[in-house]
C-alpha positions as CSV (number, residue, x, y, z in Angstrom):
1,X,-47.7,54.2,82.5
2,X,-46.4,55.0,78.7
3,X,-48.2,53.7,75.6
4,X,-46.0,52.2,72.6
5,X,-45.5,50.1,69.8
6,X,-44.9,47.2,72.0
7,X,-46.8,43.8,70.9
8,X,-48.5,42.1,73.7
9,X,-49.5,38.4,73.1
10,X,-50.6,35.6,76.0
11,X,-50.3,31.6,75.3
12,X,-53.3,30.3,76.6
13,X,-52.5,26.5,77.7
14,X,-53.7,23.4,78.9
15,X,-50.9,23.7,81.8
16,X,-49.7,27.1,81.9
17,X,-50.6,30.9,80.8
18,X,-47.5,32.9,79.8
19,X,-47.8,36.6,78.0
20,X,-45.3,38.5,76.3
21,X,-44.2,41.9,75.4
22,X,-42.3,42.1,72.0
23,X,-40.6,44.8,69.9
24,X,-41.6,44.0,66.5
25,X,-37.5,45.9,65.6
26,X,-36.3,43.2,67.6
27,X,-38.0,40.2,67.0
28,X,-37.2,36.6,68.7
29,X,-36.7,38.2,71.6
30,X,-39.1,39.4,74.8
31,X,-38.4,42.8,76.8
32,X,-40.9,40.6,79.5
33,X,-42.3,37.4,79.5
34,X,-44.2,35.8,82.5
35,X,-46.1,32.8,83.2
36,X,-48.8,31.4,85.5
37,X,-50.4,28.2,86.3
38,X,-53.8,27.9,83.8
39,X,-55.6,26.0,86.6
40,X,-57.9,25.1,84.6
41,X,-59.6,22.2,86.9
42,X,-61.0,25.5,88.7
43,X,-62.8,26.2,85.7
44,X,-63.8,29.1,83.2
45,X,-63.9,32.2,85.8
46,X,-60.7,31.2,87.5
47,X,-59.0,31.0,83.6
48,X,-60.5,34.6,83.2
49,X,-59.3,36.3,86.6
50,X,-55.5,34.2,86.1
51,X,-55.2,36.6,82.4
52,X,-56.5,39.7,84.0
53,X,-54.3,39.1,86.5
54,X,-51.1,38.2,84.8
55,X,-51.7,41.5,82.6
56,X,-52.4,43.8,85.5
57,X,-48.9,42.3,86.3
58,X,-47.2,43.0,83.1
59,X,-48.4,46.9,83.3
60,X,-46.5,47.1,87.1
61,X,-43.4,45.7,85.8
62,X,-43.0,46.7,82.5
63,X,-44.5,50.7,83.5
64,X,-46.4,50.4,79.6
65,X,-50.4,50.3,79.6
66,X,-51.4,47.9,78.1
67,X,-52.8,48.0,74.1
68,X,-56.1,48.8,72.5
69,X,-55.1,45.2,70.6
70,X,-53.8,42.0,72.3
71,X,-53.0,38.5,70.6
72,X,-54.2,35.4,72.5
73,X,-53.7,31.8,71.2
74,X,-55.8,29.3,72.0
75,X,-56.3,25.5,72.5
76,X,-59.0,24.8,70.1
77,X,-60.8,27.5,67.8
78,X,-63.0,30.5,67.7
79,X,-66.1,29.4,66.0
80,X,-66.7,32.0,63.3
81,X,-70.7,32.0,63.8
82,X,-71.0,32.0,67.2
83,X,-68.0,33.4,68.8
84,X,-67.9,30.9,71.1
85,X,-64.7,28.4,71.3
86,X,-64.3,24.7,70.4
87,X,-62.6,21.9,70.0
88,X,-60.5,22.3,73.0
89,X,-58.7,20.0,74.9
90,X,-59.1,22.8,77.7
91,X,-63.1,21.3,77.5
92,X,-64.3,24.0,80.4
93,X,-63.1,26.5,77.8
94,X,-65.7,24.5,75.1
95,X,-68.7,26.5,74.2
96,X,-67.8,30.0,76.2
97,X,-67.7,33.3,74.1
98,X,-63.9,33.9,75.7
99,X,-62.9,36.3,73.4
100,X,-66.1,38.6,74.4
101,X,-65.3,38.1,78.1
102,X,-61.8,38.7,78.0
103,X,-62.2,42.0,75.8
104,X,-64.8,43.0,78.5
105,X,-62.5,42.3,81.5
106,X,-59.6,43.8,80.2
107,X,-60.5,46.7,78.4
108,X,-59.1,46.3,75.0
109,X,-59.7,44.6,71.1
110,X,-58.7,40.8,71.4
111,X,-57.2,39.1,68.3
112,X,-57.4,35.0,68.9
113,X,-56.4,32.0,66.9
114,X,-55.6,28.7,68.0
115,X,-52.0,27.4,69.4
116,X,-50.6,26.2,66.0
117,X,-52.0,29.3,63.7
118,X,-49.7,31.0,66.3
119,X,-47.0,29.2,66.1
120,X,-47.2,28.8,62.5
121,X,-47.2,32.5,62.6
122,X,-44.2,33.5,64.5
123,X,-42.0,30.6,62.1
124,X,-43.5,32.0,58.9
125,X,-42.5,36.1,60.3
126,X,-39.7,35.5,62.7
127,X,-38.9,31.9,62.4
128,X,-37.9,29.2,60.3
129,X,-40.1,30.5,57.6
130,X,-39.1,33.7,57.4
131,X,-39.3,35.5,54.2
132,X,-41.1,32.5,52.4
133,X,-45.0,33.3,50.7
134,X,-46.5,30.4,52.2
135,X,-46.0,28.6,54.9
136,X,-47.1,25.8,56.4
137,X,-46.9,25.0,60.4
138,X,-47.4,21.5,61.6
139,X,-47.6,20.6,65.3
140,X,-46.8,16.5,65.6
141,X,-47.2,15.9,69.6
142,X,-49.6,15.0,71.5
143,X,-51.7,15.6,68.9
144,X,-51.9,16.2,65.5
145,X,-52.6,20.0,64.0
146,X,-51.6,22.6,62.0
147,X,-51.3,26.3,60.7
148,X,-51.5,27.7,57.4
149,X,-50.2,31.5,56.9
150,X,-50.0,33.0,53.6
151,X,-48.0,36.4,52.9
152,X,-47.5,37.2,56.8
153,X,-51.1,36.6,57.4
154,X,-52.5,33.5,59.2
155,X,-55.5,31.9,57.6
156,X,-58.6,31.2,59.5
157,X,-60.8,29.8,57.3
158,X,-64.9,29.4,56.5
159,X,-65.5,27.7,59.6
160,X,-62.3,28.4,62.0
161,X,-60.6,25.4,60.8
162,X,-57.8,26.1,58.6
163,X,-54.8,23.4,58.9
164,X,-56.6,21.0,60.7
165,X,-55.0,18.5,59.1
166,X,-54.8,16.0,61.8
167,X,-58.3,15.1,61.0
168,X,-58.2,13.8,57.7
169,X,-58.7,10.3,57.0
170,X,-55.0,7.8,56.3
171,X,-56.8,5.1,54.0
172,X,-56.7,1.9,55.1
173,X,-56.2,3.4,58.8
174,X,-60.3,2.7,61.3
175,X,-58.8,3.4,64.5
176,X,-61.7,5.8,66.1
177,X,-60.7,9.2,67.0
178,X,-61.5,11.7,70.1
179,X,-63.9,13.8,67.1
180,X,-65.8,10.5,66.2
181,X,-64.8,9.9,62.8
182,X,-61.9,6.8,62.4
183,X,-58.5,7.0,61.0
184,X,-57.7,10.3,61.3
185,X,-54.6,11.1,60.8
186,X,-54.1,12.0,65.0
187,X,-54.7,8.2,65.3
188,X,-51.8,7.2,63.6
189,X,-48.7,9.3,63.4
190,X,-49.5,11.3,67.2
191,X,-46.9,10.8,69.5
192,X,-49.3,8.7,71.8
193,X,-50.4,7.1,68.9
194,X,-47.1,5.6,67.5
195,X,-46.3,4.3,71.4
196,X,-49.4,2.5,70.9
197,X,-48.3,0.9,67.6
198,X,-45.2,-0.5,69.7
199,X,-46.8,-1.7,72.4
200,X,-49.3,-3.6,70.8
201,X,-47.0,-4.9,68.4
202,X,-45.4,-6.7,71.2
203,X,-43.4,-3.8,73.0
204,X,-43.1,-2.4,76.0
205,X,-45.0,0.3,77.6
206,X,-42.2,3.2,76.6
207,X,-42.5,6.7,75.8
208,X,-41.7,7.7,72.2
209,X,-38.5,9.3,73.1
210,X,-37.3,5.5,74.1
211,X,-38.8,4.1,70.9
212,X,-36.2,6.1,69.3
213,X,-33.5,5.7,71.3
214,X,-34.1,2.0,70.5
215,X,-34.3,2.2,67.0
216,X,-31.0,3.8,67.0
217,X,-29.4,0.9,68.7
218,X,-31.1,-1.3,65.8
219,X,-34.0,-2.7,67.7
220,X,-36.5,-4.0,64.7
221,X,-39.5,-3.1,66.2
222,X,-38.8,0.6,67.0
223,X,-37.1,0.9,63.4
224,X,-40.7,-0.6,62.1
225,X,-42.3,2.1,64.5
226,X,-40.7,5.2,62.9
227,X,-40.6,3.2,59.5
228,X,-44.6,3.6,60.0
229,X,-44.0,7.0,60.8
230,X,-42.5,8.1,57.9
231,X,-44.9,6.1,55.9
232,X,-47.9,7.5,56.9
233,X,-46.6,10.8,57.6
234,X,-46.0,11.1,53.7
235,X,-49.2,9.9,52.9
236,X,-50.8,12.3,54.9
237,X,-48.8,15.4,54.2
238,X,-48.6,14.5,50.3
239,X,-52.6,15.1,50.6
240,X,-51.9,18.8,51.7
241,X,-48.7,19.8,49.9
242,X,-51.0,18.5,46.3
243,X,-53.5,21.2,47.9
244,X,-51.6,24.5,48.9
245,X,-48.2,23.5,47.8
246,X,-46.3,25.6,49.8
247,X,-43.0,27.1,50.2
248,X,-41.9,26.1,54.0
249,X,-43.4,23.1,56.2
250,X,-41.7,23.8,60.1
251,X,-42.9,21.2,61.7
252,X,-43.3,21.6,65.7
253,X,-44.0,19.3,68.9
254,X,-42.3,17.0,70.2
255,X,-42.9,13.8,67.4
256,X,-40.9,17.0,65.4
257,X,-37.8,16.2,67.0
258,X,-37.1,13.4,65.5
259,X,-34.6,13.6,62.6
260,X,-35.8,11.4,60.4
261,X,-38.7,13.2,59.0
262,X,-36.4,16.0,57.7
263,X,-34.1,13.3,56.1
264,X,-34.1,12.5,52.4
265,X,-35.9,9.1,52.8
266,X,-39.1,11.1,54.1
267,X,-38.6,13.1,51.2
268,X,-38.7,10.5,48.8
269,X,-41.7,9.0,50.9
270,X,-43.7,12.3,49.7
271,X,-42.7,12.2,46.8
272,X,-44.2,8.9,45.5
273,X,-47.8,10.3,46.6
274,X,-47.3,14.1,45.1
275,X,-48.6,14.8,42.1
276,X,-45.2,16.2,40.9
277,X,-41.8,14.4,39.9
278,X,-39.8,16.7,42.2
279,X,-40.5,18.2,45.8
280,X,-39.0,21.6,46.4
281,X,-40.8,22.3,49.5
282,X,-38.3,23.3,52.3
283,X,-39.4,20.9,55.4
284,X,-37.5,23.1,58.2
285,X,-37.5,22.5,62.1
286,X,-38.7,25.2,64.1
287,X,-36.4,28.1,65.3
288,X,-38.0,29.8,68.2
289,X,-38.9,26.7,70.5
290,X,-40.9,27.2,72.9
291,X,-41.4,31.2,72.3
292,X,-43.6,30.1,69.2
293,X,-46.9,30.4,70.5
294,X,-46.4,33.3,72.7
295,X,-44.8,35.2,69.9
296,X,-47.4,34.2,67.5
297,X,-50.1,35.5,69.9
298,X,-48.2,38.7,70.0
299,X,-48.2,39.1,66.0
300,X,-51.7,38.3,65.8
301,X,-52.4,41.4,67.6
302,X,-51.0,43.5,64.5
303,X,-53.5,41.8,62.8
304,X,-57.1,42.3,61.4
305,X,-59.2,40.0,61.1
């Protein structure tokens, strides 16, 4: 087995665990990438044993040890105090020290953040956002969260929490969230959220993909749907662009693929709550798809903390 340069990152998920081996000369592109169920209804040990394992597979195919550094993103966040993770979705992940075990089981540093500081990462360096000062990464599915990364360098923050913009309060919005404050912004512009809006305005039980197929064959209540959408989506992201004004917003998940929120009528949404009379801020989709996170966790391993 050779040592290199090589950049080893794994994409912890709620579904699956995939690691990759990247050449930081040839970015956006994998010399091995493998996944693995997370199997995460077997809890915390099984989690453990499915990285080791996947790793100890990565060194037999690839013929490379593996690093003294590896990146690993993370549903939820490493809480700076403690060590210990939270606020994850993954909830038999809530509460362990995973980055201690992990650096115990496999014998080397581990460099963590969450699943959107990583993917805000690899838009900002090898992305969308490449070559921009600060950049801000927004993931609009399921949930609502985000990234913030400033001169190639993903920002953690105080208390782990850096981005977390999905929990900041819409006024006039007292729908309870998942945390146990009301009217975050997760309660109003998530994916689940707006097929929520549709339904109980009178829609059918559809999937937000549908909503916007509708809406493009003139249906009024999708249109009101997405109109609510961009609505509160400028409210919400006016708040943070007044704050850290950046140069790039790549916006990932899948409420992300919908076109309108990089047309100019979002753009003149924002605009009437920015405290500016223009907005320059690029608002970019994402460039590396699905490779994001596992990219992201392999950049963080260049890292310090």
């Amino acid at each position: 087995l050779i040592m290199d340069s090589l950049l080893w990152g794994i994409d912890l998920g709620g579904t699956k665990i995939e690691i990759a081996l990247c050449d930081p000369a040839k970015p956006a592109e994998a010399l091995l990438r493998r996944r693995s169920d997370t199997s995460a209804h077997l809890g915390y040990d099984q989690i453990l044993a499915r990285i080791s394992s996947l790793v100890a597979e990565a060194e037999e195919i690839s013929g490379r040890r593996r690093p003294a550094r590896l990146g690993i993103g993370t549903p939820g966040a490493v809480d700076p105090a403690t060590g210990e993770l939270k606020n994850s979705n993954t909830t038999c992940l809530n509460g362990r020290p995973l980055r201690q075990n992990l650096a115990e089981i496999l014998g080397c540093e581990i460099t963590m953040a969450n699943d959107a500081n990583c993917f805000t990462l690899a838009e900002a360096l090898w992305g969308a956002g490449k070559g921009e000062d600060l950049v801000l990464g927004l993931i609009l599915g399921t949930g609502v969260g985000g990234g913030i990364c400033i001169g190639g360098r993903v920002i953690n923050g105080l208390h782990g929490i850096a981005g977390e913009w999905g929990h900041n309060p819409i006024p006039g919005e007292d729908r309870p969230c998942y945390c146990g404050r009301r009217g975050c912004v997760e309660t109003v512009i998530a994916g689940p959220s707006l097929a929520r809006f549709y339904r109980e305005s009178g829609g059918e039980d559809l999937r937000l993909p549908q909503i916007c197929e509708r809406a493009g064959a003139g249906e009024p209540l999708a249109i009101q749907t997405l109109d609510r959408l961009r609505e509160k989506f400028a409210q919400a992201i006016a708040a943070v662009i007044n704050i850290l004004d950046p140069d790039a917003i790549v916006i990932g998940g899948g409420v992300g693929n919908i076109a309108m929120l990089y047309e100019q009528s979002t753009r003149e949404a924002i605009l009437r709550h920015l405290f500016n009379s223009e907005l320059k801020t690029q608002i970019l989709r994402p460039l590396l798809g699905d490779s994001a996170g596992v990219f992201g966790a392999a950049l963080l391993s260049a890292q310090r903390d």
